[in-house]
BATISE-767962 format. One record per residue (C-alpha): residue number from 0; residue in one letter; x, y, z. Coordinates in steps of 0.25 Angstrom, whole numbers, always signed. Example, Ala and Ser with C-alpha at 12.3 -4.5 7.8 and 13.67 -1.06 7.14 Angstrom:
// BATISE-767962
{0, A, {+49, -18, +31}}
{1, S, {+55, -4, +29}}
This chain:
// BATISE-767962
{0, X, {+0, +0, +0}}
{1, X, {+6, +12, -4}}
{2, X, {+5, +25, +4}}
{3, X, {+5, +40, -2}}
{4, X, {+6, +50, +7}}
{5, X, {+2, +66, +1}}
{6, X, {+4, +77, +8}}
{7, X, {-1, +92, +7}}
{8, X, {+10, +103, +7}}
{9, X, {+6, +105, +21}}
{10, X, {+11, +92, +26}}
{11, X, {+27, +89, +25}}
{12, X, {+26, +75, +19}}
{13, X, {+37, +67, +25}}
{14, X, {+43, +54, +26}}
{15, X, {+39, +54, +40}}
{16, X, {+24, +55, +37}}
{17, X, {+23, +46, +26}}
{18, X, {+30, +37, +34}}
{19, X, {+19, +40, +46}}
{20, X, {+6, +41, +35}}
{21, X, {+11, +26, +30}}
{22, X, {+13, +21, +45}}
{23, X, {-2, +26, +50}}
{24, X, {-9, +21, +38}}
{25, X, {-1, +7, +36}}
{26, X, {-6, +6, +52}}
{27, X, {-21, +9, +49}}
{28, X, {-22, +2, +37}}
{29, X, {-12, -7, +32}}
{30, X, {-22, -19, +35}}
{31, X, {-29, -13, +22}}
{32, X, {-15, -13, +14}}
{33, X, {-18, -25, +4}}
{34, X, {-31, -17, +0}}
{35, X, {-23, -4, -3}}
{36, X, {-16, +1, -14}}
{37, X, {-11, +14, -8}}
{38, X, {-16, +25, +3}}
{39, X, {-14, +41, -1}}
{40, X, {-11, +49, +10}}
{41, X, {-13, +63, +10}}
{42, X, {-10, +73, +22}}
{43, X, {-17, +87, +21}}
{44, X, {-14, +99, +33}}
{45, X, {-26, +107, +28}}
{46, X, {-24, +115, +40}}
{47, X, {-10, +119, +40}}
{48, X, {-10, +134, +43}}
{49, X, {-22, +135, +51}}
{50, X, {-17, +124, +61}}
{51, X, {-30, +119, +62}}
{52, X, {-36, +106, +67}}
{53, X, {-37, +93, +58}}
{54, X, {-30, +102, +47}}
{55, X, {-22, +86, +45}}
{56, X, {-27, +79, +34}}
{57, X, {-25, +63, +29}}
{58, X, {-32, +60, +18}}
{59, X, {-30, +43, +14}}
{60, X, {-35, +38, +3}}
{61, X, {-33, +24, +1}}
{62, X, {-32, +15, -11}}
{63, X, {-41, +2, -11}}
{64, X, {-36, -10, -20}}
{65, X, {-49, -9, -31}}
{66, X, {-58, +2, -23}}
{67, X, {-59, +15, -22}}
{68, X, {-49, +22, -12}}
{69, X, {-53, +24, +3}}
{70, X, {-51, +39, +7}}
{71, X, {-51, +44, +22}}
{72, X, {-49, +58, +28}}
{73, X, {-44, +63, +41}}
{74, X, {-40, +77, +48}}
{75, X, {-32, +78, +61}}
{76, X, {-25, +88, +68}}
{77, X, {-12, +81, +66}}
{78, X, {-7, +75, +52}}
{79, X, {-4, +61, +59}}
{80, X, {-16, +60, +65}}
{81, X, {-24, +64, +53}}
{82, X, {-15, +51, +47}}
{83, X, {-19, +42, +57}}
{84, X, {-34, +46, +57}}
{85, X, {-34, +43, +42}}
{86, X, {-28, +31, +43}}
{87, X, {-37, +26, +54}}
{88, X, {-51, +32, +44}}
{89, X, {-44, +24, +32}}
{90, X, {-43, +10, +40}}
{91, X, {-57, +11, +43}}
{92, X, {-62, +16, +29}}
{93, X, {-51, +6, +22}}
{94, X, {-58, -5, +32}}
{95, X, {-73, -2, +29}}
{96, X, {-69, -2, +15}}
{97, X, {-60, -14, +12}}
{98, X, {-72, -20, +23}}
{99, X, {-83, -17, +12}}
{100, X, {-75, -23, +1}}
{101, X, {-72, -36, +9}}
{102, X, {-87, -38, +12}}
{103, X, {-91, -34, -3}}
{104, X, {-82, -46, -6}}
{105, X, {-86, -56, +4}}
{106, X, {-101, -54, -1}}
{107, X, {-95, -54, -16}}
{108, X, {-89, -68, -12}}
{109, X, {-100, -72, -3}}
{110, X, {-112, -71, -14}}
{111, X, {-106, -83, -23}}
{112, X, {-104, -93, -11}}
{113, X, {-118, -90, -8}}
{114, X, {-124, -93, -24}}
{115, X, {-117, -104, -24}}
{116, X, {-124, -108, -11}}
{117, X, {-137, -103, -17}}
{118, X, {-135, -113, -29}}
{119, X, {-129, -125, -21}}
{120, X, {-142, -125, -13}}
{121, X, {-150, -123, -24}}
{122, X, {-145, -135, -32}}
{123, X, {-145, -144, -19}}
{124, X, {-162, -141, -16}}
């Protein structure tokens, strides 16, 4: 699973962060990694000048194997927390998700064993 982290040009993007981005979100959803083709990361301080609060932004935008990508949100007084609030949101979504499929699966599977049921105790009446 590849990891791309974008800055704004208020944030210093640096190997440190990257570094800390890929650590946070191979903790939070690394389980998921075999359904991923890549997570864009992208860090916003809309608030820079005006020291305000929840001015951190993290964007995550997850790319599903086959799906439409996941994309979750978050806003935090502190850019690492923002990080580790989104990553936390994006387990949960990726795990409702990826949980949907599985289930649309199991009833795509499901619905021949139980024709074939059908038929066999059809012929044996």
């Amino acid at each position: 699973m590849q990891i791309n982290v974008n800055t704004d040009r208020t944030i210093e993007n640096h190997q440190g962060l990257d570094e800390h981005v890929e650590t946070v979100l191979r903790a939070a959803i690394g389980r998921f990694e075999d359904y991923l083709t890549g997570v864009e990361v992208h860090l916003t301080n809309e608030n820079r000048e005006k020291h305000a609060d929840g001015g951190n932004g993290c964007t995550l935008e997850a790319r599903v194997r086959g799906y439409q990508p996941v994309v979750v949100r978050e806003h935090a007084d502190d850019l690492r927390q923002s990080i580790k609030n989104a990553s936390a949101k994006l387990a949960r979504a990726l795990d409702s998700t990826l949980g949907r499929l599985q289930d649309k699966d199991r009833h795509g599977h499901a619905a021949p064993a139980v024709d074939a049921l059908a038929d066999k105790h059809l012929t044996d009446s």
